[in-house]
N, C-alpha and C positions, 0 to 999 in steps of 0.2 A: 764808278757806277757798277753795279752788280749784274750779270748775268741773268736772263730771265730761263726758266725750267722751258725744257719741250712744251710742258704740257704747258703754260703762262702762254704760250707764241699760238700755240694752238688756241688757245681760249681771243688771244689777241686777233687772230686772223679770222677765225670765225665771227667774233663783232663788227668786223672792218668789215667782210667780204655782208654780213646783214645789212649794215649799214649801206653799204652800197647798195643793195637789193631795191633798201627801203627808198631811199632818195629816188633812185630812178622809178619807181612805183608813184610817186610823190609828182615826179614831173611830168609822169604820162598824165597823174588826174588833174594835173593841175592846166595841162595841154586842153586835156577834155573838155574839162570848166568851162577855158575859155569859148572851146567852140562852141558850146552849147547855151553860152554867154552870148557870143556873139551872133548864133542863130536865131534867138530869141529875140533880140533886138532888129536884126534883118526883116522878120518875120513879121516884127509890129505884134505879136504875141500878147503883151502886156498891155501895150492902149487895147487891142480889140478886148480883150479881158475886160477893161476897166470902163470900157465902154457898155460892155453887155451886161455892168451891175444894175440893179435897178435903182432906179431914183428916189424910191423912198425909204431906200437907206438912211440919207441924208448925206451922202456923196457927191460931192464939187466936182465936177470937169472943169479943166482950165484947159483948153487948146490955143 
């Protein structure tokens, strides 16, 4: 196996060190999501919503 150049290790470390950036960016939104997933659901958010469409839309409630 061949030696990599300074400058290859540098190229390599800087991807890896993004890479890592990216993921944990990745995991905060993904953290986020869920709460604001799980806020909305708490909240009933989405029936009063669908609640407050009017009816002659032609919109079914099922409760």
């Amino acid at each position: 196996m061949s030696q990599l150049s300074y400058e290859e290790c540098l190229k390599i470390q800087i991807y890896l060190e993004d890479d890592f950036k990216a993921r944990a960016i990745a995991r905060k939104l993904h953290r986020s999501n869920s709460a604001i997933s799980n806020e909305i659901k708490n909240t009933g958010l989405i029936e009063n919503t669908m609640r407050s469409l009017p009816e002659q839309e032609g919109i079914l409630l099922k409760h």
